[in-house]
C-alpha positions as CSV (number, residue, x, y, z in Angstrom):
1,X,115.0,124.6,78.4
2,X,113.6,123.6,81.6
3,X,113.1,120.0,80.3
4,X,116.9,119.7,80.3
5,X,117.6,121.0,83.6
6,X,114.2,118.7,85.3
7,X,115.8,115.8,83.4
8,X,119.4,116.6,84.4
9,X,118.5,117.1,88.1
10,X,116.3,114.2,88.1
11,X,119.4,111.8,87.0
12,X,121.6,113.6,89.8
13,X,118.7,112.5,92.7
14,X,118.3,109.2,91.2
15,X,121.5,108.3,91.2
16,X,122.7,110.0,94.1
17,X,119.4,108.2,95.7
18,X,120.9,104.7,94.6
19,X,124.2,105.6,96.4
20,X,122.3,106.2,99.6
21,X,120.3,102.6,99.7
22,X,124.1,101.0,100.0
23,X,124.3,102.6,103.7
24,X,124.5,100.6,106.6
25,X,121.8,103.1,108.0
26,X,118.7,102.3,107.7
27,X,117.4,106.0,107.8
28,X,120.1,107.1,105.2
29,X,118.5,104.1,103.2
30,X,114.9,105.2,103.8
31,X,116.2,109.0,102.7
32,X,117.5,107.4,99.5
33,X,114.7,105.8,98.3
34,X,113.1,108.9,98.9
35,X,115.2,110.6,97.0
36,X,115.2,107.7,93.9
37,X,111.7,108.8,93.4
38,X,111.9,112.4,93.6
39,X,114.6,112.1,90.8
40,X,112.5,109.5,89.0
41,X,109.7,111.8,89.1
42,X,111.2,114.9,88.0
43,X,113.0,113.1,84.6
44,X,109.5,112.0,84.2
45,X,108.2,115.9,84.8
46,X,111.3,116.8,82.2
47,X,110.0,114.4,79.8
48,X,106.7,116.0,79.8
49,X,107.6,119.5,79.2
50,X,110.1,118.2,76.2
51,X,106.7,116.3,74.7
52,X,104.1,119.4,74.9
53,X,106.9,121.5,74.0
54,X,105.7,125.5,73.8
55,X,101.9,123.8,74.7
56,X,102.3,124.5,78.5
């Protein structure tokens, strides 16, 4: 189960991330590439835990 919600907040930061890098502010751009990786990171994290399943 928490493969679904890593995945589904990792989407959420990704594409709120990608919304960010669109600003005229260059730190509201640096926050959202930031944030891009986080989410990449924890769909990646979510992908994981689905492919070891009940291993961890």
């Amino acid at each position: 189960m928490g493969e679904m919600i890593d995945k589904a907040k990792g989407a959420v930061n990704d594409a709120m991330g990608k919304a960010k890098q669109h600003s005229d502010n260059s730190n509201t751009r640096d926050e959202g590439a930031t944030q891009q990786v986080k989410g990449k990171l924890q769909k990646a994290k979510g992908s994981v835990e689905g492919a070891l399943g009940d291993k961890i």
